[in-house]
N, C-alpha and C positions, 0 to 999 in steps of 0.2 A: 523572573523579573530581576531579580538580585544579581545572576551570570549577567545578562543585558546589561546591567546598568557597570560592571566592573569591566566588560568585553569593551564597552563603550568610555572608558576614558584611555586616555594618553599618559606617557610614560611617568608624567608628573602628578598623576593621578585625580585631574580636570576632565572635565566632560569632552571627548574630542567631536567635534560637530560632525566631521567627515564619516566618522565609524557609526556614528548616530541615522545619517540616512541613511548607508548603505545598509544598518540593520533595519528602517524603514521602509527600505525600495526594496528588501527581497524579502521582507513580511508580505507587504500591498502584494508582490508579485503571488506568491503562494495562497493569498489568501484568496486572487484572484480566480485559483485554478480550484480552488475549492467548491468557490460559487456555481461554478459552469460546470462541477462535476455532480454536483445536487441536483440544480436545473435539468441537465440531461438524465441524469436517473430517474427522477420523477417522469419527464415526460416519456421517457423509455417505457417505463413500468406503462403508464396512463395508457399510452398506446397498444402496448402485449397483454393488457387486459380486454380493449377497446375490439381489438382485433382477432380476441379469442388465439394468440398466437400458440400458446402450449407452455407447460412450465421450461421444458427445454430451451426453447425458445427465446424464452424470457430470462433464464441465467444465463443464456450465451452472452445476450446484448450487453445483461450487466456486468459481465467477464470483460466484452471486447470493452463498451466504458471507462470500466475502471482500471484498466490498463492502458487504456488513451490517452485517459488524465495524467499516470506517471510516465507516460512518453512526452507528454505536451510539458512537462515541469522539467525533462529530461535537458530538450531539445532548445527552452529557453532559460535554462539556467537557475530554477528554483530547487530548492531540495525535494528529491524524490525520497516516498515515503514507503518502505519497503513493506510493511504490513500488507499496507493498501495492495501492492505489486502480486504481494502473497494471495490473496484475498479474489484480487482478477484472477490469479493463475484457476484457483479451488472456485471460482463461479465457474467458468469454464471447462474446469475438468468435470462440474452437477452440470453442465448441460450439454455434453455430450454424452455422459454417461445416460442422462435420461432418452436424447435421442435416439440412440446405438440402441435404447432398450437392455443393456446387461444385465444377465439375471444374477451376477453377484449382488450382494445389497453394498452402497458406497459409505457407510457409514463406519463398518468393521474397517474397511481397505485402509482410510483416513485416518483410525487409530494407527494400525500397524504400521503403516504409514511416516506418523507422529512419533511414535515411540521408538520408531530407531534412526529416524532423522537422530531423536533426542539422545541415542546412545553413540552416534558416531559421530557426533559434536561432542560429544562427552570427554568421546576417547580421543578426539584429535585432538583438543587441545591437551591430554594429558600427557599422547606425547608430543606433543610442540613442546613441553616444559615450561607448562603456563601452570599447571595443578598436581597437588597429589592425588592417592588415589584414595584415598577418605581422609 
């Protein structure tokens, strides 16, 4: 609230009204896509229970959803929320892996996965010449 309210004045350090909506009209927008991304999950879910659709099934839809929603924030100009983006990608890769039936288990995969994402973020930024190395 503190950033908002400093983002939000003019060079004279007043409240500028102009910067005030526009942080208003792309809250309302954001918050809009929120709503409709709830509403569709639940009724997603409600349905692939209703329907006996299969757990696969059921993470695809909430994969393709929630990657809908940060296309639909994309496409109209709100801040897309990259977690969320993460989140669709990793629903979607649990429901195919359960439809394909892999007999690996996905749970090791997504560490190993994780932990060297987390090593080669590590190291690029260190040589980017952002970090030392301890």
């Amino acid at each position: 609230m503190k950033q908002m309210m400093h983002d939000c004045c003019g060079p004279d350090g007043k409240p500028d009204f102009d910067k005030m909506m526009a942080f208003m009209e792309e809250h309302d927008r954001s918050s809009i896509f929120d709503v409709i991304g709830w509403a569709l999950f639940f009724v997603w879910v409600g349905l692939a229970w209703l329907l006996e659709l299969g757990l696969g099934w059921g993470l695809l839809g909430v994969g393709f959803l929630t990657l809908g929603v940060q296309l639909l924030r994309y496409w109209f100009g709100a801040r897309v929320e990259k977690f969320w983006a993460v989140v669709g990608v990793a629903f979607l890769v649990a429901g195919f892996w359960e439809l394909w039936n892999i007999a690996i288990p996905l749970a090791p995969v997504v560490l190993i996965a994780v932990g060297v994402g987390l090593l080669v973020s590590y190291f690029a930024r260190l040589l980017g010449g952002r970090r030392r190395l301890f």
